[in-house]
C-alpha positions in Angstrom: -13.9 -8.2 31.8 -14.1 -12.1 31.6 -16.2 -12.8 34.2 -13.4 -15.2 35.5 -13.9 -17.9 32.5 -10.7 -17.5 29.8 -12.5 -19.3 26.6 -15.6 -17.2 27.0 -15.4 -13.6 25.9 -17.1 -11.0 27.8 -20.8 -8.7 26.1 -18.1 -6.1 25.3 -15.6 -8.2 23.6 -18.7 -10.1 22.0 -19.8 -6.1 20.7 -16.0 -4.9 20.0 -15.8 -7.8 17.8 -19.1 -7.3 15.9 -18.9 -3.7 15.4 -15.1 -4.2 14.1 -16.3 -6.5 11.4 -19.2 -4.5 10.2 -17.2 -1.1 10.4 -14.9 -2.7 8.5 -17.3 -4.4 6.1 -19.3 -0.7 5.7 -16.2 0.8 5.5 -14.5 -1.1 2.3 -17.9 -1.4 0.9 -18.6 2.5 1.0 -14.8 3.8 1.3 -12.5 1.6 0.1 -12.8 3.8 -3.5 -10.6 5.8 -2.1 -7.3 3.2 -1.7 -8.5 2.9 -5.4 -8.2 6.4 -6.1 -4.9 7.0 -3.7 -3.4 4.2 -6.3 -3.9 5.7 -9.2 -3.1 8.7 -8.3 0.1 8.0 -7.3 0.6 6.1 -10.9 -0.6 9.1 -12.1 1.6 11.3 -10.8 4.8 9.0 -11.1 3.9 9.0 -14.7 3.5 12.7 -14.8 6.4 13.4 -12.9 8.8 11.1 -14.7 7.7 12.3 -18.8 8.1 16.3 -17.5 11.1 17.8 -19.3 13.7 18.4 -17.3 13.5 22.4 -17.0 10.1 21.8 -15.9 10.1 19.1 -13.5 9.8 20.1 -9.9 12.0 19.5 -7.0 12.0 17.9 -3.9 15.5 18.6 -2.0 16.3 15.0 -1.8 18.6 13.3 -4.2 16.9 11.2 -7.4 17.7 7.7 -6.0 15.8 8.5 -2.6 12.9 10.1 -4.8 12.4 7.1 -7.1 12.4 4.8 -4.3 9.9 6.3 -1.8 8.0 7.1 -5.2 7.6 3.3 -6.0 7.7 2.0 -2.4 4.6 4.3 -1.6 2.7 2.8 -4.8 3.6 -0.8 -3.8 2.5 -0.4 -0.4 -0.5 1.5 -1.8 -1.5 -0.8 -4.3 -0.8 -4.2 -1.9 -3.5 -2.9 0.6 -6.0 -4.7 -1.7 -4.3 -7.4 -1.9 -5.5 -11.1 0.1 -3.4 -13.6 -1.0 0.8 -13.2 -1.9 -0.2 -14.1 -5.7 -1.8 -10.9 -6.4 1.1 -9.1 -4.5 3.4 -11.0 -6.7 1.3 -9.4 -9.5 1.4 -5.7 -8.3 5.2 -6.2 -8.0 5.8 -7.2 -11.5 3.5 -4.7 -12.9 4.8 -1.8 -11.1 8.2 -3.1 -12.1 7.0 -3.2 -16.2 5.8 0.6 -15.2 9.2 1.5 -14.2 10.3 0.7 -16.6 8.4 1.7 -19.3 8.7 5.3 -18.0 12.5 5.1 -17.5 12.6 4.0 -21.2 10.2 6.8 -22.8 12.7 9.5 -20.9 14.9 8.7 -23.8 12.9 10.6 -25.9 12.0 14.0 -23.1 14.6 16.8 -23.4 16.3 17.2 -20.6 15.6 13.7 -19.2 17.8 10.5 -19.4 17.2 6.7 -19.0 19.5 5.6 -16.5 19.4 1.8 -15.6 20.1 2.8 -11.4 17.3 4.5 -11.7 15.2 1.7 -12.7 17.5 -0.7 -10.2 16.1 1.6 -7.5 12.9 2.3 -8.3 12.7 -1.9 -8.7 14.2 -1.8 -5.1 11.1 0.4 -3.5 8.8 -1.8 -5.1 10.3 -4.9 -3.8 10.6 -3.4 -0.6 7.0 -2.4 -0.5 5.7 -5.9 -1.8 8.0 -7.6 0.9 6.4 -5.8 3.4 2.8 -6.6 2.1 3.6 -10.2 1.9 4.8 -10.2 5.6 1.8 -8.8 6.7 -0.1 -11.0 5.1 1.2 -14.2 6.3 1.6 -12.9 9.8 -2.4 -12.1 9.5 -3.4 -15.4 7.8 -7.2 -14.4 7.3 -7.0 -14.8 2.9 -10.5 -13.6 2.4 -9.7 -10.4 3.4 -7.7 -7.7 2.0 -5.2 -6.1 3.7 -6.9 -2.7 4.0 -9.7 -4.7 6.1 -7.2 -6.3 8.1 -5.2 -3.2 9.3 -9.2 -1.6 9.7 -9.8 -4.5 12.2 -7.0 -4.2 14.0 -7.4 -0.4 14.6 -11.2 -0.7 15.4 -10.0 -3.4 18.1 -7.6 -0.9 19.9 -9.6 1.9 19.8 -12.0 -0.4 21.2 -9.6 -1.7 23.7 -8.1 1.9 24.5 -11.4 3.5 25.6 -12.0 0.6 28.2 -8.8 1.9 29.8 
């Protein structure tokens, strides 16, 4: 409720906003080593994924192009939830893009694997992709201090908030 006056938020606005903040703040402070871990993880098992020879390698029903770019379009998206300005997302993109490849280059070397340049073309794709929509979010949020991770755990503290009012 707002008591009738529009500038002047209500107690439980007042409270939804502080306990938004400080979840989120307690939350990235105490939690946010696992975004870390996700991130790697995923690099980890691109990497792993991509040297496997190619009797060994596992797979997934869909064709390669679709795998490299979900692959790479997960990690950017992964990786740009830490990021709080567009320079650092710049940054992820153009190192994910060096990882690419340097993995699609080493497959010269794996039996059973082959460097293909659409390969890297797609997997360059996902990332851009990924890092395009990181960037959006970030302008369209304007609050540079914070990474996206926080931002998105604001906005979801706020609805839940909101939803239980209802």
């Amino acid at each position: 409720m707002n008591r009738g006056l529009d500038n002047i938020p209500s107690e439980r606005e007042e409270y939804a906003d502080r306990t938004s903040q400080t979840s989120a703040g307690n939350f990235n402070m105490h939690q946010e080593w696992l975004l870390r871990l996700a991130c790697w993880a995923a690099i980890l098992a691109i990497g792993i994924v991509s040297l496997m020879p190619g009797q060994l390698r596992p797979g997934t029903g869909i064709s390669g192009h679709a795998e490299h770019l979900i692959a790479y379009f997960g990690a950017a998206l992964a990786f740009g939830l830490g990021a709080r300005e567009l320079g650092q997302v710049g940054w992820i993109g153009l190192l994910l893009v060096g990882y690419a490849g340097a993995l699609e280059t080493v497959q010269r070397w794996i039996p059973g694997r082959h460097a293909k340049l659409s390969d890297f073309v797609t997997s360059t794709t996902g990332i851009v992709i990924g890092c395009f929509v990181i960037a959006v979010f970030i302008l369209l949020t304007h609050r540079r201090r914070e990474s996206l991770y926080t931002r998105l755990l604001r906005i979801v503290c706020r609805r839940t908030w909101t939803s239980r009012d209802e």
